[in-house]
C-alpha positions as CSV (number, residue, x, y, z in Angstrom):
1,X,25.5,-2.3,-12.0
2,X,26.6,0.5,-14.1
3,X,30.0,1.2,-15.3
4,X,30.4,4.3,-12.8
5,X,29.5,2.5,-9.8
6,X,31.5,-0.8,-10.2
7,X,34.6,1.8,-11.0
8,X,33.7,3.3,-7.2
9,X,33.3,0.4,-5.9
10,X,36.8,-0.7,-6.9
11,X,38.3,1.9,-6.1
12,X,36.8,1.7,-2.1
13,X,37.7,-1.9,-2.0
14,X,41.2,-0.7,-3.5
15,X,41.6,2.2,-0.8
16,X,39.5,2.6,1.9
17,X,39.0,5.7,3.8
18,X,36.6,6.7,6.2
19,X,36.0,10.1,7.7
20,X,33.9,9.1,10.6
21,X,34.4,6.1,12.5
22,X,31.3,3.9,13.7
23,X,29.6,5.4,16.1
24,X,27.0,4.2,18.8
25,X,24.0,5.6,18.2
26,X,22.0,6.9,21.9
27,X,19.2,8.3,20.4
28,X,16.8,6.7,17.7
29,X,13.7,6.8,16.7
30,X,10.5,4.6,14.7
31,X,8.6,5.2,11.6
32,X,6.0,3.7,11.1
33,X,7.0,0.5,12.9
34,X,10.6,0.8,11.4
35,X,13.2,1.5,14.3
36,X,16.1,3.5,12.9
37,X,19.7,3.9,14.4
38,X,19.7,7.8,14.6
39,X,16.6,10.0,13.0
40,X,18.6,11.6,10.5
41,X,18.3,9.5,6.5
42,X,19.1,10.2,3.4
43,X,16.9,11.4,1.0
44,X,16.3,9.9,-2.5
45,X,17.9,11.4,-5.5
46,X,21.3,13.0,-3.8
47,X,22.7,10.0,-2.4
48,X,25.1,7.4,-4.2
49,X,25.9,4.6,-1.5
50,X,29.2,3.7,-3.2
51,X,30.6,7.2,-3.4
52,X,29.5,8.0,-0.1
53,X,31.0,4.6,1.2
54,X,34.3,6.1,0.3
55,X,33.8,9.0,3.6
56,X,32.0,6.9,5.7
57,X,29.9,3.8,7.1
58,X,26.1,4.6,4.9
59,X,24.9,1.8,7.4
60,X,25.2,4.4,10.3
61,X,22.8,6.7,8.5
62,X,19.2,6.6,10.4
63,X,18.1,5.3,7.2
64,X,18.9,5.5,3.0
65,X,16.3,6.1,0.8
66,X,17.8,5.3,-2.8
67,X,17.2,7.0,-6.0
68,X,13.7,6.8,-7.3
69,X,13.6,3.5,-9.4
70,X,10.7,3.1,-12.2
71,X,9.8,-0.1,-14.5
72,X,12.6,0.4,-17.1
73,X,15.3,2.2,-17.8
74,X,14.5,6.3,-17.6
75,X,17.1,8.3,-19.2
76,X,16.1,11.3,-17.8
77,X,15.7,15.1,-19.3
78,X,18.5,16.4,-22.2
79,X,21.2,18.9,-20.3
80,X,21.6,21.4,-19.0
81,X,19.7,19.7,-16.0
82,X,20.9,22.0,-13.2
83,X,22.0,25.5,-12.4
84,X,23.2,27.6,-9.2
85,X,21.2,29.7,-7.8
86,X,21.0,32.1,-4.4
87,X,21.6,29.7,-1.4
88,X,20.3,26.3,-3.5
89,X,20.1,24.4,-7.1
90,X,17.5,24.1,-9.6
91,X,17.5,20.6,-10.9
92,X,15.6,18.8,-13.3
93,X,17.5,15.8,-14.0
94,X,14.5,13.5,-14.8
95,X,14.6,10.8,-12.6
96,X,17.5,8.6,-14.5
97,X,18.3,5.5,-13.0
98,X,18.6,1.6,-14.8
99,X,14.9,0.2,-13.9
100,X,13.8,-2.1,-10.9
101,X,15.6,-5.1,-12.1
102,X,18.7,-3.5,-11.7
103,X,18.0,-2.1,-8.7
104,X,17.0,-5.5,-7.4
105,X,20.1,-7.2,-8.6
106,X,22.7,-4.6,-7.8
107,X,21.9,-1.5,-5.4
108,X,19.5,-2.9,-2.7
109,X,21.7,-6.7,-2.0
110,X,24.6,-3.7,-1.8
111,X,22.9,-1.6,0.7
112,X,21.5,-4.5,3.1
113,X,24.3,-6.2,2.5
114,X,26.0,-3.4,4.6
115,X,23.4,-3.8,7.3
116,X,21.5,-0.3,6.1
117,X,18.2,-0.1,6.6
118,X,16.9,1.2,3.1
119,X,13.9,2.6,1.6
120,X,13.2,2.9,-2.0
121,X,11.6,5.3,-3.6
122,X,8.9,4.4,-6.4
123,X,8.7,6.8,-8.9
124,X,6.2,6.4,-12.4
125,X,4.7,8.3,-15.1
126,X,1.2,6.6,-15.1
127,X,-0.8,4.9,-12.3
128,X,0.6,1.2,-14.2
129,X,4.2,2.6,-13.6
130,X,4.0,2.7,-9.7
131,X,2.2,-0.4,-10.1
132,X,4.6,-2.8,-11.8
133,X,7.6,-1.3,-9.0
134,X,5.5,-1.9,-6.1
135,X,4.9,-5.3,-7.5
136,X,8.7,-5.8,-7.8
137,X,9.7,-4.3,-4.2
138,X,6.4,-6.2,-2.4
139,X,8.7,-9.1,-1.5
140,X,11.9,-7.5,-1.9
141,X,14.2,-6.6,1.0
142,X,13.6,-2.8,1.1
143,X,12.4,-1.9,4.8
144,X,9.9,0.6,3.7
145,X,8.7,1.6,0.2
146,X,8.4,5.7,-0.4
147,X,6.1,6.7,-3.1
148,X,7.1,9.8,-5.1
149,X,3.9,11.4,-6.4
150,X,5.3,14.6,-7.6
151,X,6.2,12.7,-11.0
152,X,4.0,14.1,-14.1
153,X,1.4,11.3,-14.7
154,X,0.0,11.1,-17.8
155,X,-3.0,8.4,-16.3
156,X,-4.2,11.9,-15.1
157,X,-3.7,14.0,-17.9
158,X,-0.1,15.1,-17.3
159,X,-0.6,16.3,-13.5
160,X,1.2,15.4,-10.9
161,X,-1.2,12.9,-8.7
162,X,1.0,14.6,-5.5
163,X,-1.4,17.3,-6.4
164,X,-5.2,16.2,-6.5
165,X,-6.4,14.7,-3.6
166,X,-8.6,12.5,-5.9
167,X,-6.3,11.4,-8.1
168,X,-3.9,10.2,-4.9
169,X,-6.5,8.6,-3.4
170,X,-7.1,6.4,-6.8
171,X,-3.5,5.7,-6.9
172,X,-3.4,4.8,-3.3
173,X,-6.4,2.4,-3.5
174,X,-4.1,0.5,-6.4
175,X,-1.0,0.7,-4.5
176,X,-1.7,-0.5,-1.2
177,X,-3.2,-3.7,-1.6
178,X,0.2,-5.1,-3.1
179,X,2.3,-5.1,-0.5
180,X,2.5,-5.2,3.7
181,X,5.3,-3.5,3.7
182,X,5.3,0.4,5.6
183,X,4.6,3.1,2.5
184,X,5.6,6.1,2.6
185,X,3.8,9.1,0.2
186,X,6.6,11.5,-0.7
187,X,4.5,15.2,-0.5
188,X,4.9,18.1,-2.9
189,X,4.8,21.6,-1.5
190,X,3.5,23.1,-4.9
191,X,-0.2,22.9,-3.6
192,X,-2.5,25.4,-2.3
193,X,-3.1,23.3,1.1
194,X,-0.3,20.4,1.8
195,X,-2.8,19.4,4.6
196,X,-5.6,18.0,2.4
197,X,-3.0,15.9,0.1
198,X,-1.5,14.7,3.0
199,X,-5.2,13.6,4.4
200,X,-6.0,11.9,1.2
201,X,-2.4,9.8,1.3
202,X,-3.4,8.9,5.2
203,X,-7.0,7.6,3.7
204,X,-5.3,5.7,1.2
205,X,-3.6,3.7,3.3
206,X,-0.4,5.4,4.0
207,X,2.1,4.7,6.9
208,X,3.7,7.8,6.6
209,X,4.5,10.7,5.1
210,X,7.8,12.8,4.1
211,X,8.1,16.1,2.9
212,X,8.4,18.4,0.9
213,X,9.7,17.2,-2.3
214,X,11.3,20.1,-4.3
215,X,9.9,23.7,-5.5
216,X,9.2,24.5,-8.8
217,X,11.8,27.1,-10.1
218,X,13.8,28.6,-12.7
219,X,17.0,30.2,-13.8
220,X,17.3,32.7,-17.0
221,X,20.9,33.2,-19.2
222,X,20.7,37.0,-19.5
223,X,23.3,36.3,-22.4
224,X,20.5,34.7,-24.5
225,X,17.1,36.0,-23.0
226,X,16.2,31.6,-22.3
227,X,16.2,29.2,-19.8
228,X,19.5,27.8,-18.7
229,X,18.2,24.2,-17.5
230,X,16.8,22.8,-21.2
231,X,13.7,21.9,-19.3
232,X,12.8,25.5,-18.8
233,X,11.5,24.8,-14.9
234,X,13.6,22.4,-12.5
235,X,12.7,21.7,-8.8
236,X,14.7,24.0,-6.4
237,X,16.3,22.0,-3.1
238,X,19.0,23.2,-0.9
239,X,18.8,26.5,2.2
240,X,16.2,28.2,0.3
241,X,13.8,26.3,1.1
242,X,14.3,25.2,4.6
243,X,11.3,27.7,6.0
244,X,8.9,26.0,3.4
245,X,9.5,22.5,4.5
246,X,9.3,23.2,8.1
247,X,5.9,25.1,7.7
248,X,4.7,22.2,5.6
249,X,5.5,19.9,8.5
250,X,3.8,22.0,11.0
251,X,0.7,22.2,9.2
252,X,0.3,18.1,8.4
253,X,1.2,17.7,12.1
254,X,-1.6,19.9,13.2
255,X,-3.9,18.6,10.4
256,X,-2.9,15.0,11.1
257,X,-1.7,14.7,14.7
258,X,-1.4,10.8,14.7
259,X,0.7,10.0,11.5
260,X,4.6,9.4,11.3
261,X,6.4,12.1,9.3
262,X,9.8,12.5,8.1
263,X,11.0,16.2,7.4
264,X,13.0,17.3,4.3
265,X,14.1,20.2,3.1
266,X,17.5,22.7,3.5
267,X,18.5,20.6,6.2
268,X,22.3,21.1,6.6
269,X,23.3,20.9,10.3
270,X,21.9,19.8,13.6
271,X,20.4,22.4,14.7
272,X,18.0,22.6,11.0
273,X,16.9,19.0,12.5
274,X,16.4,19.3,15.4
275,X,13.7,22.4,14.2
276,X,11.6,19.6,12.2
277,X,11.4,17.7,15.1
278,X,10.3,20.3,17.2
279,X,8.1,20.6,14.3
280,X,6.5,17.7,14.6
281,X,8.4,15.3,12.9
282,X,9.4,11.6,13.6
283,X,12.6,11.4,11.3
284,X,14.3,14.0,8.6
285,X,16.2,13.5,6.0
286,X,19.3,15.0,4.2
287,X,19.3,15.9,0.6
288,X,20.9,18.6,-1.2
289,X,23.1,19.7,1.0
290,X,24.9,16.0,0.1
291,X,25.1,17.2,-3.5
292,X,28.3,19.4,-2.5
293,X,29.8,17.5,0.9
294,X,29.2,13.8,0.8
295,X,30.1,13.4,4.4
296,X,26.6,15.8,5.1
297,X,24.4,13.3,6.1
298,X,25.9,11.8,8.5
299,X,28.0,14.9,9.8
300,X,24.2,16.4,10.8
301,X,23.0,13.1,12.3
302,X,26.0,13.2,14.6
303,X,25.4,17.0,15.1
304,X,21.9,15.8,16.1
305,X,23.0,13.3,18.6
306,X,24.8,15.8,20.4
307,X,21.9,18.2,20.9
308,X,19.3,15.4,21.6
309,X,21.7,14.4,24.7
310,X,20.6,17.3,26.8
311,X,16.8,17.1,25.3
312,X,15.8,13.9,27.1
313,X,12.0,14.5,26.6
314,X,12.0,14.6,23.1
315,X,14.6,11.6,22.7
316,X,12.1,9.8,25.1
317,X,8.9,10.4,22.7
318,X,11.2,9.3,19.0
319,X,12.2,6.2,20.5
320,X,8.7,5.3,21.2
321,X,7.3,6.4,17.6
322,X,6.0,9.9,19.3
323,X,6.2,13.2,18.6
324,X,7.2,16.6,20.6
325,X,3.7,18.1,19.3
């Protein structure tokens, strides 16, 4: 566990506060043969379990997806990683985290240990990468395994493989022999058609599907004429691109009527969640907007529940694994 978490945790076993109490969830829902508590998770890279433990119960959440975790140690990209910009970030922190050993020794006994039900996100920078993770997680406790395929992969000459439905498909046919456990592919939005990638990750094997990952963006210091993020490009997350991600969910529903999705992207209250479902989603999850209020996740779940109370049809089709459309 790394210094900055076991100082966190201290300090919540030292003083612990909590924001919301438990609640009693009325309205959950199923992916892919996982039943969550509520249908709102967290999503991968904006969540830390033991800051966010300080606020509130993370075992309430519908489920946590954990920061994506590679073979070894990733530091990441040099700074600046991040910069403001009109109603969102641009981020291109790199994907740090300690490696899947750590991961299995530290965060995910943490998080089950709490009674969360957890995926965990696979991230790799060749088609080996994903492989020796997935190998790791196969018989680990994670619930589901989400596959980020919006890394650069040098296997495929630098490309991300979330962008060529041949290249996906390769990966998938690797992937999905080592494990039984429910995979998720993570989708990119910056493709010409989201449909046909999301086709090829159904073919491969996939249990489901979340989306979008971020958008590829930029910010310029007009006091220098360069980049601000030392990466030139970042991925944008955050209001900005709420529209996107619901379109992209509308069109893989209508392309692919039959398999579970999980909607992300600007979702900040109740009401944004409630529009992927009507979307056609199964689940969504919270990102950025837990980046500036910690308590965001599970403030919009709650939000949800509220709205789904006088929505019985829709409630009625998530806790069987449906859809509305």
């Amino acid at each position: 566990m790394s210094e900055d978490n076991v100082n966190i945790e201290q300090e919540l076993n030292e003083t612990p506060t909590s924001v919301y109490a438990p609640h009693e969830w009325r309205h959950g829902t199923v992916v892919a043969g996982v039943p969550w508590k509520n249908p709102v998770g967290t999503a991968s890279g904006t969540f830390n379990a033991y800051a966010c433990g300080q606020f509130y119960d993370v075992s309430q959440m519908g489920s946590v997806t954990t920061k994506g975790v590679s073979p070894v140690e990733w530091l990441g990209n040099p700074g600046v990683r991040t910069a403001e910009s009109p109603a969102g970030t641009v981020n291109a922190v790199g994907l740090q985290n300690p490696g899947v050993d750590h991961y299995l020794a530290h965060d995910l006994p943490y998080l089950k240990d709490l009674g969360a039900t957890v995926i965990a996100n696979v991230a790799g920078h060749c088609d080996d990468d994903y492989a020796q993770v997935v190998d790791k997680l196969a018989d680990s406790d994670a619930d589901m395994l989400e596959i980020n395929v919006s890394c650069p992969n040098v296997t495929h000459g630098g490309m991300s493989v979330g962008t060529d439905p041949v290249a996906l498909g390769k990966l998938m046919d690797r992937l999905r022999p080592m494990t039984d456990k429910p995979m998720i592919v993570k989708l990119t939005p910056n493709v010409t058609d989201i449909a046909a990638i999301a086709r090829a990750a159904a073919e491969g094997g996939a249990d489901a599907l979340s989306m979008i990952n971020t958008l590829v963006g930029m910010r310029i210091d007009i006091r220098t004429g360069e980049p601000i993020i030392a990466n030139r490009t970042g991925g944008v997350s955050g209001p900005a691109v709420f529209p996107v991600g619901l379109a992209c969910v509308w069109r893989v529903r209508t392309a692919l009527p039959d398999i579970p999705i999980i909607g992300i992207g600007g979702i900040d209250s109740g009401e944004k969640a409630l529009e992927y479902l009507y979307a056609g989603a199964n689940a969504v999850e919270v990102g950025g907007a837990a980046l500036y209020d910690p308590t965001a996740p599970i403030r919009v779940a709650l939000e949800l529940e509220e709205l789904l109370d006088s929505r019985p049809e829709l409630t009625e089709k998530l806790a069987k694994g449906d859809t509305w459309r």
